[in-house]
N, C-alpha and C positions, 0 to 999 in steps of 0.2 A: 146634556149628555146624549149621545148619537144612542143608536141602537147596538152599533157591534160593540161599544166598551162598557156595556154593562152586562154584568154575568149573567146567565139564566138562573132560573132557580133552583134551588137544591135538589139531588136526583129523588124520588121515590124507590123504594126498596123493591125490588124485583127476584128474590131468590136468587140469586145468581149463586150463591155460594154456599147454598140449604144443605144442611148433612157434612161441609166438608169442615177440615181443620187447617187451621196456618199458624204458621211462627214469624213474627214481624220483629225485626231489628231497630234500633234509633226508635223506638213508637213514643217517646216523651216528647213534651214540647209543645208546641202548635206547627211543629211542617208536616211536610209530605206523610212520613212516618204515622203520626196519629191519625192522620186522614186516612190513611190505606189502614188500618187498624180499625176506628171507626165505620166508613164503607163497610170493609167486611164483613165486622159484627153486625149492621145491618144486615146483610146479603144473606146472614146466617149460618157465617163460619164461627167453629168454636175456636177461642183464641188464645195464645201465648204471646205476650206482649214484652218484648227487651229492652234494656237501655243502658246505659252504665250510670246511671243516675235517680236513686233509688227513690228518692221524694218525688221524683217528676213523674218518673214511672206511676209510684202510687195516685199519683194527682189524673195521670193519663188512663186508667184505671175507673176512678172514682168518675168521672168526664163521661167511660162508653155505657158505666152501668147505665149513668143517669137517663143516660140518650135512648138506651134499648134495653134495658133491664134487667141485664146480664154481664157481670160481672167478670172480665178477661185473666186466666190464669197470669203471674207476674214472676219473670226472672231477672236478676239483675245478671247483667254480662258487659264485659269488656269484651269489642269485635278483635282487637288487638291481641289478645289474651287467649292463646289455646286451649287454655286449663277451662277459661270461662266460656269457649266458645262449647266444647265439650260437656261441661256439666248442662248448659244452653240445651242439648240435644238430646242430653239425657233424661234432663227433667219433663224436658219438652213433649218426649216420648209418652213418662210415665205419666204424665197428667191427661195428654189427648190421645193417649193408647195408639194412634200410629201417625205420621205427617203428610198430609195431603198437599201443602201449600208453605213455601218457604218464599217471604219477599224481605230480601237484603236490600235493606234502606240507607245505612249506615254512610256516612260522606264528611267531608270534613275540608272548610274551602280555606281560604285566604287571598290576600292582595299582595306580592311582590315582583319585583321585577326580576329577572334571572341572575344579572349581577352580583343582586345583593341579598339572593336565596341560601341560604345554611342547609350545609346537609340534615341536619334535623329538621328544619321546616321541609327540606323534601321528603325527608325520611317518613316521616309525622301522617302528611296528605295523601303520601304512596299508601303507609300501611292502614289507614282506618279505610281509607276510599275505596282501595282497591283489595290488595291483601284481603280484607276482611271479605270478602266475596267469595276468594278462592279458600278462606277457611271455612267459612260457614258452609260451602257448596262440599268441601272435603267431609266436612260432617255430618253433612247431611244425608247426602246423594246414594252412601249404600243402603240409607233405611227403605228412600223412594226405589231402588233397585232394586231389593226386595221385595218389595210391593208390587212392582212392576208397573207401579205409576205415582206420580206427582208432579207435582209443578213447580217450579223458583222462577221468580218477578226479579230481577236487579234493577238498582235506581241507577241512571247513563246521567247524561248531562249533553247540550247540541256542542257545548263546549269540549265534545270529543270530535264532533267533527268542526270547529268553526273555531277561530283565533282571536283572544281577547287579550288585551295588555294584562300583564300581572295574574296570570293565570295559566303559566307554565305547566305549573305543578300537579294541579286541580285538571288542566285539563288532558295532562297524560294519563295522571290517575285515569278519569275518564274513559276516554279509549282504551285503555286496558279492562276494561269492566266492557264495553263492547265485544273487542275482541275474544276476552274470555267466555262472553256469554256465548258466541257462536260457537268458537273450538268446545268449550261444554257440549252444548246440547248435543254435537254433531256424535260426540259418545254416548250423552244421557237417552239417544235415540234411541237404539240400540237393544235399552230395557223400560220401553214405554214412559218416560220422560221427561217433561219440556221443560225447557229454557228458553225466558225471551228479556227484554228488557225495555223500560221506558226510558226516555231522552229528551227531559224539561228544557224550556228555554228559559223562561222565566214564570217561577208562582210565588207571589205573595204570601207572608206570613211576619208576626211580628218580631222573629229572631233577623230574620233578613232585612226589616226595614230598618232595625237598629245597629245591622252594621254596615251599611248601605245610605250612602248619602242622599238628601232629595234630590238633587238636580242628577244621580248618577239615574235610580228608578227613575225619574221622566224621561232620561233619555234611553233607558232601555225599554219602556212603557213604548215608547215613539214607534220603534224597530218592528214592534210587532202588530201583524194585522189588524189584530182586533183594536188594537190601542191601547192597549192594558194589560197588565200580567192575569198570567191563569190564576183560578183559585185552587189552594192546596188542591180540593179533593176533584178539582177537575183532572188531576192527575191523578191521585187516586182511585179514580174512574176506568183510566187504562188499564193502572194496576187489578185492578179487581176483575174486567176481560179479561186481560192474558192471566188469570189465576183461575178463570172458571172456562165449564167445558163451553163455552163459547168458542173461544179461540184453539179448538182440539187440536188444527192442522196447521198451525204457527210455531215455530221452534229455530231456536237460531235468529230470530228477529228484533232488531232494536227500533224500536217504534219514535218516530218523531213525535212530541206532546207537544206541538208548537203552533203558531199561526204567523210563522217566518220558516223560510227556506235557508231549511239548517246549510 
């Protein structure tokens, strides 16, 4: 195995996030989500961790105490669901007394061709993918306005800028999570708050390996620089930059997470 397709090793904790608070969407599972949840609670943000899946949650939960000692508040929410993205914000409040940091994780792919795509699989991809971005950020954004600061991370995809067979769907979603992240911020400016967003090419985890053929990963493994997909929290990495006063004078920015030319 060469040098560039083997990962580095795991980050060490660096404060990056000491004092502040976030709310993370999707954080059950093994993707991106628990990884930027995880990172965090390193970094030393206190946490609110969501899912619409309430065992996993728990598990995802049980996972960051282990890792750092400390134990993530848990709300279960549907991003699809106003009612839940609402109580999400409420509870969110009253448990970490104000919101520092909102990263909308939430996405939801598939394989189809455009043909033989039902309005409900469009339907379905738009509103978890996207939708759910402009709910949560309607939810959120008068609390950080108030404040007159905070931050929201959106998870993009390069498949909002780059074209893949059978990913119509997924990757308009996509670019509308761009796009809204810039028309966002260029308001949320206004009252001291950012908006930026990452834009994975490919990261490994074991929800995507199993619905994801071997020979399609090798050949998207090929594509990229390094020779191999990122690992989750090497995105999660981004995510926790553009959530910490690192990246103060960033806004409106969708960041490539890639080692190919989105």
């Amino acid at each position: 195995m060469s040098f560039v397709n083997t990962p580095p090793a795991y980050p060490e904790a660096r404060g990056l996030l000491k004092g502040k608070t976030a709310v993370i969407t999707a954080a059950a599972g093994t993707g991106i989500g628990f990884s930027a949840a995880k990172r965090a609670a390193e970094e030393g943000a206190t946490l609110v961790i969501s899912d619409f899946h309430e065992r996993r949650l728990g598990e995802a939960a049980d996972a960051i105490e282990a890792a750092v000692g400390v134990r993530p508040f848990t709300v279960v929410c549907d991003v699809t669901n106003q009612a839940d993205v609402d109580r999400l914000r409420d509870e969110s409040l009253r448990l970490l007394g104000r919101i520092d940091v909102l990263i909308n994780n939430a996405g939801l792919g598939g394989e189809v061709d455009v043909v033989d795509m039902t309005d409900e699989q469009w339907d379905r991809v738009l509103d978890v993918t996207l939708t759910s971005v402009f709910r949560m950020s309607r939810a959120f954004l008068p609390i950080m306005y108030a404040a007159k600061s905070g931050v929201i991370v959106n998870n993009a995809s390069v498949l909002g800028w780059r074209a893949q067979k059978g990913q119509a769907h997924y990757a308009a979603a996509k670019a509308g999570v761009m796009a809204f992240t810039r028309c966002s911020a260029v308001e949320a400016a206004d009252h001291g708050v950012r908006i930026n967003a990452v834009s994975p090419s490919l990261a490994m985890h074991p929800f995507l390996a199993k619905v994801t053929t071997d020979e399609m990963l090798a050949e998207l493994s090929k594509r990229e620089a390094f020779g191999r997909p990122a690992e989750v929290w090497e995105i999660a990495n981004i995510m926790v930059f553009l959530a910490s006063d690192l990246s103060s004078y960033l806004t409106g920015e969708v960041i490539s997470a890639s080692s190919q030319r989105a």
